[in-house]
C-alpha positions as CSV (number, residue, x, y, z in Angstrom):
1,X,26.9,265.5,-41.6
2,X,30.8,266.2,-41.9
3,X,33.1,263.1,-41.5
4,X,35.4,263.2,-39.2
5,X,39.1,262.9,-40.4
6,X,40.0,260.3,-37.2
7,X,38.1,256.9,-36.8
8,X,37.2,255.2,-33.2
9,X,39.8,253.2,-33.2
10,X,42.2,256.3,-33.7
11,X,40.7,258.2,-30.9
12,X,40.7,255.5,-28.4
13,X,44.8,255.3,-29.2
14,X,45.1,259.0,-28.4
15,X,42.6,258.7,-25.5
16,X,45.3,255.5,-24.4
17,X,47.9,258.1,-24.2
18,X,46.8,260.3,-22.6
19,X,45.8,257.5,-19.8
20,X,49.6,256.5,-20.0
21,X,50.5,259.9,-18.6
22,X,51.6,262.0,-21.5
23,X,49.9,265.2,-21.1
24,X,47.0,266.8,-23.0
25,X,48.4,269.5,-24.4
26,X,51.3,268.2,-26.1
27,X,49.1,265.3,-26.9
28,X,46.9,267.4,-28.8
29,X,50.2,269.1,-30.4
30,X,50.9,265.7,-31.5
31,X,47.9,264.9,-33.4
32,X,47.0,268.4,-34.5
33,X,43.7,268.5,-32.5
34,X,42.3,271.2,-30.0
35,X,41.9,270.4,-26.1
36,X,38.5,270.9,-26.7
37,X,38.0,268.2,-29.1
38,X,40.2,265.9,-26.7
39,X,37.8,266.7,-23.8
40,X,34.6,266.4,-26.2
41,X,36.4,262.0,-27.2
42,X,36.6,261.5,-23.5
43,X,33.4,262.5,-22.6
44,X,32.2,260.2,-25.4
45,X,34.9,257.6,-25.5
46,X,36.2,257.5,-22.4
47,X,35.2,254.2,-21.0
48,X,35.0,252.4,-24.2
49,X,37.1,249.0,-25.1
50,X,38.4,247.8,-29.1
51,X,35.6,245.5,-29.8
52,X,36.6,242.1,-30.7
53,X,36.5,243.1,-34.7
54,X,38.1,245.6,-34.3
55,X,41.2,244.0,-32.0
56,X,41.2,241.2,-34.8
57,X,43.3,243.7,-37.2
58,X,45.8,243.8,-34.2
59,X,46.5,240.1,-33.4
């Protein structure tokens, strides 16, 4: 199976944008990716939170 060239924590910070009101297509302009594969994140990542290793790199 082909990796893909963003992680989850990557697409939840585009998926956070686009909740902030930026729009999709200039989101996807952005971060060189196709509505399509913006739609297919939200479908799939849409309601998902940083777990708490992951928010530890933040802090």
């Amino acid at each position: 199976m082909r990796k893909s060239r963003f992680t989850e924590l990557r697409i939840m910070a585009v998926l956070r944008q686009a909740e902030s009101g930026i729009g999709v297509p200039e989101l996807c302009r952005q971060h060189g990716i196709s509505t399509a594969s913006f739609y297919q994140w939200r479908s799939k990542y849409g309601g998902m939170d940083v777990g708490p290793r992951e928010r530890h790199r933040f802090e």
